[in-house]
C-alpha positions as CSV (number, residue, x, y, z in Angstrom):
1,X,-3.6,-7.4,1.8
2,X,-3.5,-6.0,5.6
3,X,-4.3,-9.2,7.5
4,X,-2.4,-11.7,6.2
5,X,1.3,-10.8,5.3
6,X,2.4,-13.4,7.8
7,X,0.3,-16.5,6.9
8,X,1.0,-15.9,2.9
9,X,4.5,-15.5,3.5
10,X,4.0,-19.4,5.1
11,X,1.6,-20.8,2.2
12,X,1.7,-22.8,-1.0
13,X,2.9,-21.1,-4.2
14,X,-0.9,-20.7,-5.5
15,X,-2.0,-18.9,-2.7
16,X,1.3,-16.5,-3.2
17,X,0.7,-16.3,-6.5
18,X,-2.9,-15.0,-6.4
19,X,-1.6,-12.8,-3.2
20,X,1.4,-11.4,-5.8
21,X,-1.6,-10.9,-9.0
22,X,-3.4,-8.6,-5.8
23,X,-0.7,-6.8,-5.0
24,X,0.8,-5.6,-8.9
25,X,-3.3,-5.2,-9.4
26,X,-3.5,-2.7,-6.3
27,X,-0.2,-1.0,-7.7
28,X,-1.0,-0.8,-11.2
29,X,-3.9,1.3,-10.2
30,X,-1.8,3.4,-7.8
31,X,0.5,4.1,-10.9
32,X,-2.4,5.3,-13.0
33,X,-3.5,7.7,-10.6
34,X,0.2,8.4,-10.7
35,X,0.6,9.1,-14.1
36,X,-2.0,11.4,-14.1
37,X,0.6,13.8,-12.4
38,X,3.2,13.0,-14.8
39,X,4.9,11.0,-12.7
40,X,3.7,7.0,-12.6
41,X,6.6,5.0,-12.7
42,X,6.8,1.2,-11.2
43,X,9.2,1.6,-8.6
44,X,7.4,4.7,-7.2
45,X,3.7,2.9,-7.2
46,X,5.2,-0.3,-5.5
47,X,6.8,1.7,-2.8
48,X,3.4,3.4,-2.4
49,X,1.6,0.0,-2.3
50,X,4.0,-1.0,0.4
51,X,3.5,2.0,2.7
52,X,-0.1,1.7,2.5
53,X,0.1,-1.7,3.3
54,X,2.9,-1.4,5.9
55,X,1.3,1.4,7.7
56,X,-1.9,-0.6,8.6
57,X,-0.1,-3.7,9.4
58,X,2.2,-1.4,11.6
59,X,-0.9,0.2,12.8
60,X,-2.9,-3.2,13.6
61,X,0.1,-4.4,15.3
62,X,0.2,-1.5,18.1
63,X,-1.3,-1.6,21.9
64,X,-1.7,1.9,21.6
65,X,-4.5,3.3,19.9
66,X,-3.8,6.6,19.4
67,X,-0.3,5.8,18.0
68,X,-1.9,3.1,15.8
69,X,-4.2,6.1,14.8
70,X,-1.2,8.3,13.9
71,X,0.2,5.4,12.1
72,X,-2.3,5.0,10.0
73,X,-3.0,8.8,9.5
74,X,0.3,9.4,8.3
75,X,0.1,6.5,6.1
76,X,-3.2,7.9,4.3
77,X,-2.5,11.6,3.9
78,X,0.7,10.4,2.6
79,X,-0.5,8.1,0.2
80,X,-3.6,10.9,-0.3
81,X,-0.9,13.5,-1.2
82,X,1.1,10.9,-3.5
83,X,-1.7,10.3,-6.1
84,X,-3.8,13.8,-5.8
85,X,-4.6,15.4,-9.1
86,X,-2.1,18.3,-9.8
87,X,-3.1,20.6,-12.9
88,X,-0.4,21.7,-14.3
């Protein structure tokens, strides 16, 4: 999902495809954890998905390592904080 944003985006339609199956597989089980807070909803696990992918592609993209380390910090406690268990 991290490494290859770039070279899917230039492939044939089955690669996409099984690239696209990934991708609503990896959010599907972000929503669950999601709903489990009474929240869940499609947009809001997609736009989770994308920051955690974004963030390490940001990340991987940086000369600097400790900014790629915040990156990706900031990404996970996010993304941590997003889908944690809340009792109500």
């Amino acid at each position: 999902m991290i490494a290859l944003p770039s070279d899917i985006a230039r492939a044939n339609g089955e690669v996409r495809t099984s690239y696209q199956k990934l991708l609503e597989a990896m959010s599907g089980l972000l929503q669950k954890s999601l709903e489990l807070n009474g929240t869940g909803s499609r947009k809001e696990a997609l736009a989770l998905t994308a920051q955690c992918i974004g963030g390490m592609v940001i990340a991987r993209s940086l000369p600097n390592d400790a900014l790629a380390s915040e990156v990706r910090s900031a990404a996970l406690e996010a993304g941590i904080a997003a889908i944690e268990f809340k009792p109500k």
